[in-house]
N, C-alpha and C positions, 0 to 999 in steps of 0.2 A: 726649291727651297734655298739653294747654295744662292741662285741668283738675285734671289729675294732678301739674302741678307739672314736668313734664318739656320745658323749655322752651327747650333746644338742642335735643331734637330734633325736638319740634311746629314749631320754628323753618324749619327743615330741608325736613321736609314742607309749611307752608307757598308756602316759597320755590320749590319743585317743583310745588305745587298752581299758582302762579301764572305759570311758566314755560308752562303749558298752555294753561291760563284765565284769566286775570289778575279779580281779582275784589276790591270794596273790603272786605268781609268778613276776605278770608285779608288783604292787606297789615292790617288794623286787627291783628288778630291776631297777628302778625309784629312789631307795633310792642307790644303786650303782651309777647311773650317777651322780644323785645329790651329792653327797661324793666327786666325780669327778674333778667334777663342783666347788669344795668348794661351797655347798649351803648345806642350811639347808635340812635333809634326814630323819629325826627322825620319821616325822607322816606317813612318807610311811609305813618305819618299823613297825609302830605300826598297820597302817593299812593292811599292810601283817597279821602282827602275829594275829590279829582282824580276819583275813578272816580263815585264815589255820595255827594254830599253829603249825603243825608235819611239814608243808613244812618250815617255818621259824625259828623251830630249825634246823630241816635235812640242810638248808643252813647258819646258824649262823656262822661256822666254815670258810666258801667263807666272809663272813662281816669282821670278825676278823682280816682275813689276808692281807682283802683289807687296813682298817685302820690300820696297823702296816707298811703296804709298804709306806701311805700316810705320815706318821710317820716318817718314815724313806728320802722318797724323802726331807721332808720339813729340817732334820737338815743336810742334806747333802749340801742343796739350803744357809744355815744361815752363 
């Protein structure tokens, strides 16, 4: 669904994937859609980086580029 662009509800299943298992992967993910979303993403991130810091450096570089495209849609949009 994340890849699909459906990002309230991969959101969703995320947040249930983690109710179970809590995992830095789904919170990293979770902070993708939310970014998405324009919603606030910050404490997923943190609680990624809190679970598994080598997984949310190893994908820091996929956040980066996500917020430079959002960056870029928005002064395209003004």
């Amino acid at each position: 669904m994340l890849a699909n662009g459906n990002f309230e509800e991969a959101l969703g299943f995320y947040k249930t994937a983690n109710e179970i298992q809590p995992e830095a992967k789904h919170y990293f993910n979770m902070a993708l859609c939310a970014m998405n979303l324009k919603q606030d993403y910050q404490n997923y991130l943190n609680e990624s980086k809190k679970l598994d810091q080598d997984y949310y450096l190893k994908h820091e570089k996929k956040l980066a580029d996500l917020q430079e495209f959002i960056k870029q849609q928005g002064e395209k949009n003004d």
